[in-house]
C-alpha positions in Angstrom: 0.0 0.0 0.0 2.7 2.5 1.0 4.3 1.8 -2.7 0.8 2.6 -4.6 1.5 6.1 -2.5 5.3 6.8 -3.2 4.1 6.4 -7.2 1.0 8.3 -6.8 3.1 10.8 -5.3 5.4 10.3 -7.7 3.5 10.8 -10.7 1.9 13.8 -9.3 4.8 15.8 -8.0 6.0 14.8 -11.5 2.6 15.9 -13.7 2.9 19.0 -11.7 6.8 19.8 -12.4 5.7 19.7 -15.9 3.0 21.8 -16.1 4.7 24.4 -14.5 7.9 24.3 -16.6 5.7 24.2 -19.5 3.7 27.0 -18.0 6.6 29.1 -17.4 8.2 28.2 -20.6 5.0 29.4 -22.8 4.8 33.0 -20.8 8.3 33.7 -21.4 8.2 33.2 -25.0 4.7 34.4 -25.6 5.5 37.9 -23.6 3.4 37.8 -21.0 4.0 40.1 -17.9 6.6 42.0 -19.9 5.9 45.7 -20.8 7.4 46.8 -23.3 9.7 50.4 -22.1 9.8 52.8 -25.1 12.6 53.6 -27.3 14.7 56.8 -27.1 13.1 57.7 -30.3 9.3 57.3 -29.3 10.4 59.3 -26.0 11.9 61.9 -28.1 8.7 62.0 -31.0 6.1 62.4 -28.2 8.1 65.1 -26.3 8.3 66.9 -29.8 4.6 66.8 -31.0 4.2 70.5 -30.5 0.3 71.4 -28.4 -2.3 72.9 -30.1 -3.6 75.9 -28.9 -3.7 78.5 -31.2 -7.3 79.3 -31.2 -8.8 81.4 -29.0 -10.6 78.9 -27.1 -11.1 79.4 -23.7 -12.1 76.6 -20.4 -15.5 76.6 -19.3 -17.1 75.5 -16.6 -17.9 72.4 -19.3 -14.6 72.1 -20.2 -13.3 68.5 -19.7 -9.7 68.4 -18.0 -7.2 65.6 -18.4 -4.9 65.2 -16.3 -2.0 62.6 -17.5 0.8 61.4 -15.5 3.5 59.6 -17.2 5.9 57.6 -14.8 8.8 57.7 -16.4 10.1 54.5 -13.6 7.5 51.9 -15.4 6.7 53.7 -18.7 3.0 53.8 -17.5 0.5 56.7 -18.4 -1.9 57.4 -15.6 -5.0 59.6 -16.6 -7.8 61.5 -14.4 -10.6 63.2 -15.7 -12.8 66.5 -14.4 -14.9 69.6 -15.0 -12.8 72.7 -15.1 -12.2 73.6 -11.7 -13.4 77.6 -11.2 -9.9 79.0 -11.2 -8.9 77.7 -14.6 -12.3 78.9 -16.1 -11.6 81.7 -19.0 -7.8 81.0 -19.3 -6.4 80.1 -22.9 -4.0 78.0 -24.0 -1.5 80.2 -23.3 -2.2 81.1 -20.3 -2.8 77.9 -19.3 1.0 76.8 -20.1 2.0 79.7 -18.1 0.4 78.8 -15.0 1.3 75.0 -15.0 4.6 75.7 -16.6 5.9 71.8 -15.7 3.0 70.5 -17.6 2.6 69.8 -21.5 -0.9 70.8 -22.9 -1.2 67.9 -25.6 -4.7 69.1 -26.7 -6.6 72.2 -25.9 -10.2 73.4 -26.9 -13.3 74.7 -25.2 -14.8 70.9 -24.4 -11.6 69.0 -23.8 -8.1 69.8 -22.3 -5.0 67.7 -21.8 -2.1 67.7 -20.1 0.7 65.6 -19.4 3.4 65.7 -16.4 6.1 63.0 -16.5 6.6 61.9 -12.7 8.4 58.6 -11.1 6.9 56.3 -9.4 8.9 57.2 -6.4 7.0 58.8 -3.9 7.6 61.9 -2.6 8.6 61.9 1.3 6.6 64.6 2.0 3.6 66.8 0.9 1.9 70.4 1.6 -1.4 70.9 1.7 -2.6 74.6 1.1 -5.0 76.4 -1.2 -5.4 77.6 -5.0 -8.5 79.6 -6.5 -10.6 78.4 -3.4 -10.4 75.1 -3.1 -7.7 73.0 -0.7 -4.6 72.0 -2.9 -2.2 68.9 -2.3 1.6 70.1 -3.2 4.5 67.4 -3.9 6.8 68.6 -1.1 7.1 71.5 -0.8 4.8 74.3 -2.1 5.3 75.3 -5.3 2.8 76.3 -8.4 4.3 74.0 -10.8 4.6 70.6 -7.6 0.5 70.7 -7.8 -0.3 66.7 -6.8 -4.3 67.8 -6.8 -7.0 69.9 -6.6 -9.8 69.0 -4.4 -13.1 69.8 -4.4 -12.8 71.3 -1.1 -13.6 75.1 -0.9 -12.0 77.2 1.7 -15.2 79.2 1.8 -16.6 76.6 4.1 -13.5 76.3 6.5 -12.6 78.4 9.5 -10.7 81.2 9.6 -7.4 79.8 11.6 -7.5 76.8 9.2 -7.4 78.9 6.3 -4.5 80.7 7.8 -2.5 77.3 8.4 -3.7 76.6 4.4 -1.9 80.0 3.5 1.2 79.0 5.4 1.1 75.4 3.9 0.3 72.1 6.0 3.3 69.8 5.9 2.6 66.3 6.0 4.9 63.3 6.1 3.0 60.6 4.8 -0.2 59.2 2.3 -1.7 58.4 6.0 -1.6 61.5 7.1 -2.4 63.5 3.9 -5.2 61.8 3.6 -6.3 62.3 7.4 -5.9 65.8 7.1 -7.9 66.0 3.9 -10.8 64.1 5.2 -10.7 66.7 8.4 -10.8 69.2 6.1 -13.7 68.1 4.0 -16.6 66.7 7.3 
């Protein structure tokens, strides 16, 4: 009886061994699980499609805004989507490029906007929450116009007057954890 085990055993330990090399085999050669990084010549051709924003187009409260961040650690393109938030409403293309000066506005019109921002997947240590056209603002480490993480949809209008002072001076957090405490505080 123990010897109908060992060769069950055996056999299975054996069908399995199989089935996983073959497994393994077949992903590797078909190209599963591996992304494919871009050349230095893609890089170069997206960085040097030139944005279009010669009209005199302007953001409405309509306007669609898409925000793209490419990770430049994974070669991955991230993408969030809104309304025009109230303080980019009536800026044009060139204005817009002025105030986000470390974005590239790929497309701009009166019903769609998009930007990109190459980042790395490396997370900041640190970020500052403060305020921009009157709603609470994340910053990647220190505040700066150009670091913006996000806008929230968090007005200061409905926030005490010592909070808004602290938002002025910037709120320095050290982690997600805490950002994201401070944030839902700031929001009840």
């Amino acid at each position: 009886m123990k010897t109908r085990y060992k060769i069950a055993l055996l056999f299975t330990c054996l069908f399995l061994g199989i089935s996983g090399w073959h497994m393994g085999y077949a992903r590797m050669n078909m190209g599963f699980d591996t992304p494919k990084l871009p050349t230095t010549d893609e890089i170069v051709a997206v960085e040097t499609i030139a944005p279009v924003y010669e009209t005199k187009d302007t953001i409405t409260p309509f306007t669609n805004i898409i925000l793209k961040h490419f990770d430049t650690t994974t070669a991955k393109v991230s993408e969030v989507g809104a309304l025009a938030p109230s303080f980019m409403l009536n800026k044009t293309g060139e204005e817009l490029k002025n105030t986000f000066a470390q974005w590239e506005i790929l497309s701009f019109s009166s019903e769609e906007v998009v930007m990109q921002r190459q980042i790395s997947s490396i997370p900041p240590v640190e970020y500052t929450i403060s305020h921009i056209g009157g709603f609470v603002t994340v910053f990647y480490g220190k505040m700066e116009e150009g670091n913006i993480k996000e806008v929230t949809r968090i007005p200061i209008s409905h926030l005490h007057e010592d909070e808004i002072k602290r938002l002025d001076a910037g709120i320095l957090v050290q982690n997600m954890d805490e950002l994201v405490r401070r944030l839902e505080d700031l929001g009840s």
